[in-house]
N, C-alpha and C positions, 0 to 999 in steps of 0.2 A: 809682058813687060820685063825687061831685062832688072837681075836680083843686083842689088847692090854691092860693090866689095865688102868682102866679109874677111872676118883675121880667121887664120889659117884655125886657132881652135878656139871654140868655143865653148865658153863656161857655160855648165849645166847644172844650176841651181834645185836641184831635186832635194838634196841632202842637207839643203838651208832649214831651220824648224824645227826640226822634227822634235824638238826638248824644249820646255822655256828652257831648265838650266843650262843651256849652249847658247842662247838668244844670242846677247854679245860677242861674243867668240865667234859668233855667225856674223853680225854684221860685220864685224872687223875683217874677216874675208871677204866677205862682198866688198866691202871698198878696197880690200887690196885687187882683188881681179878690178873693179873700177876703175884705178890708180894706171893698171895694166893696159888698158886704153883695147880692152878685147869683146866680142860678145855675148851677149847673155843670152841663155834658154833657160823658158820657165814657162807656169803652166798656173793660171787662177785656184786650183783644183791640188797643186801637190803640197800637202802637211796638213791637209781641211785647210788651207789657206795659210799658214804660218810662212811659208818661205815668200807670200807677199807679205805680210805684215814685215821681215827680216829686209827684204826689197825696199821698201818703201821709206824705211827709217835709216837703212843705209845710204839710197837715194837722195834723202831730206837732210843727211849731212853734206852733200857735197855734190847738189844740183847739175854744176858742168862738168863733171865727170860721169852721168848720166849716161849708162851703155845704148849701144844700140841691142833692139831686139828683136827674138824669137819666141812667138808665144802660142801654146797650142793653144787651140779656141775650137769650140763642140759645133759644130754644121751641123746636125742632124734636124734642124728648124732654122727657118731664117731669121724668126722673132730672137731666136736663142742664139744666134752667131752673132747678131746686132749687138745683144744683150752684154755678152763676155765680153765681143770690143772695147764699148763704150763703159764698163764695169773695169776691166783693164787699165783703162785709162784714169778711171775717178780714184782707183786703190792706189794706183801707184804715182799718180800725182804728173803723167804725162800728156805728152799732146798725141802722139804716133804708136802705133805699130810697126815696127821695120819689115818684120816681115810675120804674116801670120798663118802658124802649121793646122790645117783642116784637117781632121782628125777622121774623114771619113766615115763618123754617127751613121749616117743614112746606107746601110750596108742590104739596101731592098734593090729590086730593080732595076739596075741601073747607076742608081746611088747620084752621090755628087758629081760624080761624069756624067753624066744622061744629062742632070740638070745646066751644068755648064755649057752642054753640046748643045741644048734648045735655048738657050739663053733664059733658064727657070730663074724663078724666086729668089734659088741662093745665090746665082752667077749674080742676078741683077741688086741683090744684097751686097754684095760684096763690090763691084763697081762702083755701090753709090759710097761705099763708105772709105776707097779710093779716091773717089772725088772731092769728098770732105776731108781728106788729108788726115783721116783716123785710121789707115794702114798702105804701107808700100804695095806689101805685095802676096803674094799667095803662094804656098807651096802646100800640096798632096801628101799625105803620109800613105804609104804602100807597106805591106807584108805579102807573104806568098800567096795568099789568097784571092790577095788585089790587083797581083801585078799585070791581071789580062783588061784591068778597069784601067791601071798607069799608063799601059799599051795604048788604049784607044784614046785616052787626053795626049796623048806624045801625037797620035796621027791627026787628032781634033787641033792641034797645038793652042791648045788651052790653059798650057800650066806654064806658071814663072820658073817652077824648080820641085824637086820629087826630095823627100827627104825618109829614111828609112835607117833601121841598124845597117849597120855595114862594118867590118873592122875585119881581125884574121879569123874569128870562129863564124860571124854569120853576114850574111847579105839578101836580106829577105826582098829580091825579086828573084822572078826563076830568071832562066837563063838569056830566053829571048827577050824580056824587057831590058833586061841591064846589056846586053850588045844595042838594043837602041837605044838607050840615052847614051852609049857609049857615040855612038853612029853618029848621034842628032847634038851631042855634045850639051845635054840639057843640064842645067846645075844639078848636082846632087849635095844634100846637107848631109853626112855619113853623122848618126845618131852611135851613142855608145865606145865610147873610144878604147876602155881598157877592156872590151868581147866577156864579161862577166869576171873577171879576174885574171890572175898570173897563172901560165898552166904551173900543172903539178906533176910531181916526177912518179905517182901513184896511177895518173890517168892516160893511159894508153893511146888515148887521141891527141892525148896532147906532148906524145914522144916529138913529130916533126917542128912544132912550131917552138920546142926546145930546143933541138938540133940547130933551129935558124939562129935563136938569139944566142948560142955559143957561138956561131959563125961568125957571127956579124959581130959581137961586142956589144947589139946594142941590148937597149931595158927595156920591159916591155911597153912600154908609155912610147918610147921611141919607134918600136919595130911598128905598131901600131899606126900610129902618126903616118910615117913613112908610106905604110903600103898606101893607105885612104891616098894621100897624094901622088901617089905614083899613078893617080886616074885621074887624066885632066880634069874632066865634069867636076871632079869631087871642089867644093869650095872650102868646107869648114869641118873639122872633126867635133863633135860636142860631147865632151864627157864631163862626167860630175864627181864633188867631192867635199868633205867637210874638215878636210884635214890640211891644213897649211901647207904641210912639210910635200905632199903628195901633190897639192894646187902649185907649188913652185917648183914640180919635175915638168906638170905640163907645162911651163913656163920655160923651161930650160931647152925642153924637146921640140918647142914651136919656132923656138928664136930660128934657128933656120931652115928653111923650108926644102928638104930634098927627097928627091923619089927613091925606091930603092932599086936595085938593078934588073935589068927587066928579066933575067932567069930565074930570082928571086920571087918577083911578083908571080910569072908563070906557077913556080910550085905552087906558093900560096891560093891561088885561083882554083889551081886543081883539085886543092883541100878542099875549099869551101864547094864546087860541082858535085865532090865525091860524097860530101857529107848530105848532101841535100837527094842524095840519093836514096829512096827505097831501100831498106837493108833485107 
């Protein structure tokens, strides 16, 4: 089933909770990203559940402004994916899930691809809860370990959309899954947008990707942004934060949407090959 238009970044609520004394100061983000008319990623599961509690009463002030969402949800049981759905739904005071990220639990045999490809328990779990209009759509989370399971849902064509870290430091498929969803032009959600921070002029690895942003002029929220887009598939960048000042650079850096040039990207590519290389 084809993924929804999605805003180019999306807010990732991880960093919502984590303090009562920030409570406030949390919602009051959360409705401004809401205000912002962009998506939300969030997870039943981040702050023992505070960043829902911070959801929900931001939510409860100001109903149609109500984001669309991303939510990870546990598959490792079908009783248990049912469960976070509809759990999902009852905290945060919704009818839908936009889109929800399966986390891969079942990491035996096969896993959640096996079950999919025979039309198991989860596939037929998740269908039904489709049909009830308690989630759009589905998307895989992959790392390098999985990326030979991503491969065979890409050939199965059983997935809405593959979502993974992706930015300038990492891209956790190996090499042959990410030329096929290049190939097959399958959505990708690029998780992590600022690659774990700003490099640093002490770390050695991160000489080139300074090199780029004196080049370029841009910051890193931007060089970021940019490259994720410079790959069709890519739909939405999702990075997180609990600081105002930082949530209005991704703000700044989304308003327009452009790739970066493709010699550019070329290097960068080659970084992330080389890094994933055996040393």
């Amino acid at each position: 089933m084809p993924l929804p238009e999605l805003s180019p970044y999306t807010y990732g609520t991880m960093s919502l909770g984590k303090s009562e004394a920030t409570l406030e100061a949390d919602i009051r983000l959360a409705r401004r990203a809401m205000d912002a008319g962009i998506w939300f990623h969030s997870s039943p599961t981040y702050n023992r559940g505070f960043t829902f509690l911070v959801l929900r009463m931001a939510f409860d002030q100001a109903r149609r402004a109500t984001p669309k969402l991303i939510v990870k949800i546990r598959d490792g049981m079908p009783w248990l994916l049912r469960f976070e759905v509809e759990d999902t739904l009852r905290r945060l005071a919704i009818e839908r899930i936009d889109i929800a990220q399966l986390t891969h639990m079942n990491a035996g045999p096969g896993g959640v691809v096996d079950d999919f490809a025979r039309q198991g328990e989860t596939w037929q779990t998740c269908e039904a809860l489709r049909r009830e209009g308690k989630v759009g759509s589905f998307v895989l989370v992959s790392n390098s370990r999985e990326s030979s399971a991503v491969r065979r849902a890409l050939n199965e064509r059983i997935l809405d959309g593959v979502i993974f870290y992706f930015n300038l430091r990492e891209r956790n498929v190996d090499d042959a899954t990410f030329a096929e969803l290049q190939q097959r032009q399958t959505p990708v959600l690029a998780l992590r947008t600022l690659a774990g921070g700003v490099p640093q002029l002490h770390a050695a690895a991160d000489a080139e990707l300074l090199a780029m942003m004196r080049e370029t002029g841009l910051s890193w929220v931007e060089l970021n942004l940019r490259y994720v887009w410079s790959h069709p598939q890519v739909r939405t960048s999702i990075g997180g934060t609990a600081n105002p000042a930082h949530f209005e650079e991704y703000l700044r850096a989304a308003e327009v949407r452009r790739p970066l040039p493709a010699a550019l990207v070329a290097r960068i590519d080659k970084l992330l090959i080389d890094s994933a290389q055996p040393g």
